[in-house]
C-alpha positions in Angstrom: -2.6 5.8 24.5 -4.6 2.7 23.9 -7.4 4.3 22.8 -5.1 6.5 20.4 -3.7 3.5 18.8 -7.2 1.7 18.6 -9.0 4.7 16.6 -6.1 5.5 14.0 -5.3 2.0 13.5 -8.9 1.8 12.7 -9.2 5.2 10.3 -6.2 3.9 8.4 -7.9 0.4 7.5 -10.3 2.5 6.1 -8.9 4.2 4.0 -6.3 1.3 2.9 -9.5 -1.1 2.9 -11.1 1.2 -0.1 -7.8 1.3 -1.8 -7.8 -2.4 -1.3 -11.7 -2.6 -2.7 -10.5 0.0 -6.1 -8.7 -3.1 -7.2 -12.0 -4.8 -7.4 -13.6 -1.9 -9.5 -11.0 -2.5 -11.8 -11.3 -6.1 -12.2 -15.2 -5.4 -12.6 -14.3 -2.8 -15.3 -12.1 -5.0 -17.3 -14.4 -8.2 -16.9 -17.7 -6.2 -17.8 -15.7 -4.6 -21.4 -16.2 -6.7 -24.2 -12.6 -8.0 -25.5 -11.6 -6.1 -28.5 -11.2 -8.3 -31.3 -7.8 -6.4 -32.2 -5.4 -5.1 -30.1 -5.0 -1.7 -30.0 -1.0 -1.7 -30.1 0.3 -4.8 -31.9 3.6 -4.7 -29.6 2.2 -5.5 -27.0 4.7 -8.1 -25.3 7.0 -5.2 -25.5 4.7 -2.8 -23.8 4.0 -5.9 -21.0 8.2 -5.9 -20.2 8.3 -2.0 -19.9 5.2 -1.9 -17.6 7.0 -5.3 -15.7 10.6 -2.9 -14.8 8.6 0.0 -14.1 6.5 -1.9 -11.7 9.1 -3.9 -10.2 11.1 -0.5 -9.8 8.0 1.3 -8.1 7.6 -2.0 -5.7 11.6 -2.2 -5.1 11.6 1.7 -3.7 8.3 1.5 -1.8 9.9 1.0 1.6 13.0 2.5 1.7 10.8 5.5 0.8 8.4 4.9 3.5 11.1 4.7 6.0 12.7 7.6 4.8 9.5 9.4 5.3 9.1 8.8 8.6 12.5 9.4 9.9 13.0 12.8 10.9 9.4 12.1 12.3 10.6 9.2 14.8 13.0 11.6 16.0 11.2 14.2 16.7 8.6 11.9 18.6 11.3 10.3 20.9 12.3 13.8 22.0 8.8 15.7 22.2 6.9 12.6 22.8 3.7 14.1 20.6 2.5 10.7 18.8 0.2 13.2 16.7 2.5 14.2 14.5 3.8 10.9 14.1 0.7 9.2 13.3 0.3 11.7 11.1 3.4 11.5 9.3 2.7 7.6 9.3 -0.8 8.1 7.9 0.5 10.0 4.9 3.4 7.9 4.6 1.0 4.6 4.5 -1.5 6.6 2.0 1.7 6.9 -0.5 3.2 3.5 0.0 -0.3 2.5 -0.7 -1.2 4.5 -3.9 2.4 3.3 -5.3 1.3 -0.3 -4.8 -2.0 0.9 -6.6 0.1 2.0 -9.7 1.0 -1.6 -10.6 -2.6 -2.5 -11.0 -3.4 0.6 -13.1 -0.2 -0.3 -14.9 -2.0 -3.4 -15.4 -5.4 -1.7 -16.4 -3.6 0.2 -18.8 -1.8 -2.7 -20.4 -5.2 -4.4 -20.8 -6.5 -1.2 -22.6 -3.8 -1.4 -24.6 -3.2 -5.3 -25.8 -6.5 -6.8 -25.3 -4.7 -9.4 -22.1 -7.1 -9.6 -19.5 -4.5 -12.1 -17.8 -2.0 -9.2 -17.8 -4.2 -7.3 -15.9 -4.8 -10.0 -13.7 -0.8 -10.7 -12.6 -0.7 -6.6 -12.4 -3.0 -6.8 -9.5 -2.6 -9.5 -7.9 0.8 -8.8 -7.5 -0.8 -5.1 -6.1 -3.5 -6.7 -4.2 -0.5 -8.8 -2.3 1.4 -6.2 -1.8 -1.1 -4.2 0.0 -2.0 -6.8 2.2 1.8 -7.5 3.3 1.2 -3.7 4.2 -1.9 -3.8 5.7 -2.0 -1.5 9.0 -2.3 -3.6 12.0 -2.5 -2.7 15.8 0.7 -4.1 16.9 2.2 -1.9 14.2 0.9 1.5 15.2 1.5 0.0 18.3 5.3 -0.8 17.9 5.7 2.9 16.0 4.9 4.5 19.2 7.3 2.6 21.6 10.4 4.7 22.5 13.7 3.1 22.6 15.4 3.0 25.9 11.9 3.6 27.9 10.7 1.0 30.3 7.3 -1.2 28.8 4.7 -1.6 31.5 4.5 -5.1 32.1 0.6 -7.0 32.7 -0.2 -10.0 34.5 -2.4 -12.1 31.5 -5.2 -13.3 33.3 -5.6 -17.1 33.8 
């Protein structure tokens, strides 16, 4: 099971970690375009507090989505004990959770296209790049989605 834990913990930093590294293209695209000397909309302040709700809406839903995704799942594994299709339900789950947090920094890309703010841009992803790494996978994670309530943990003496 170790093992198991070890390998998809490491395939899903992976793929979160060039997720993670597209928010970098980005700010490399927006820092390498000249700034235009008009903005393409005028209203942009407006545009910047419609993108702000629909970004804080997309962050406010992100988890009770992901835990609604992977509930049936977590039943399913305490009864069949199968942690393939749990991981694999948690791998799509994690992909989704982080392509939403993604949104708010092509929200952000957008808004730049759009107004000419580069610093605009730059709240848009920060606010994504923090937000994927409160979610970034860890071992203890994978870990603790594999543990069945009620079952006895094996217990190790920690060498001294």
């Amino acid at each position: 099971m170790e093992q198991t834990v070890e390998r998809y913990t490491q395939r899903l930093q992976v793929v979160c970690g060039g997720m993670l590294a597209s928010l970098a293209l980005y700010g490399a695209v927006v820092l390498a375009l000249p700034l235009p000397v008009r903005p393409a909309l005028p209203q942009g302040e407006t545009l910047l507090w419609g993108f702000a709700f629909l970004a804080a809406v997309n962050l406010v839903t992100i988890m009770p989505v992901y835990r609604v995704t992977l509930a049936a799942p977590r039943r399913v594994y305490v009864v069949g004990q199968q942690p393939e299709r749990l991981l694999a339900a948690h791998f799509a789950a994690h992909v989704v959770a982080f392509a939403r947090i993604e949104i708010v920094a092509i929200l952000g890309l957008v808004l730049f296209f759009l107004s000419g703010h580069v610093d605009w841009f730059m709240i848009f992803s920060g606010v994504a790049a923090a937000g994927m790494l409160v979610l970034w996978p860890r071992r203890a994670k994978v870990a603790a989605l594999l543990e069945v309530p009620g079952q006895a943990i094996p217990v190790t003496a920690s060498p001294q």
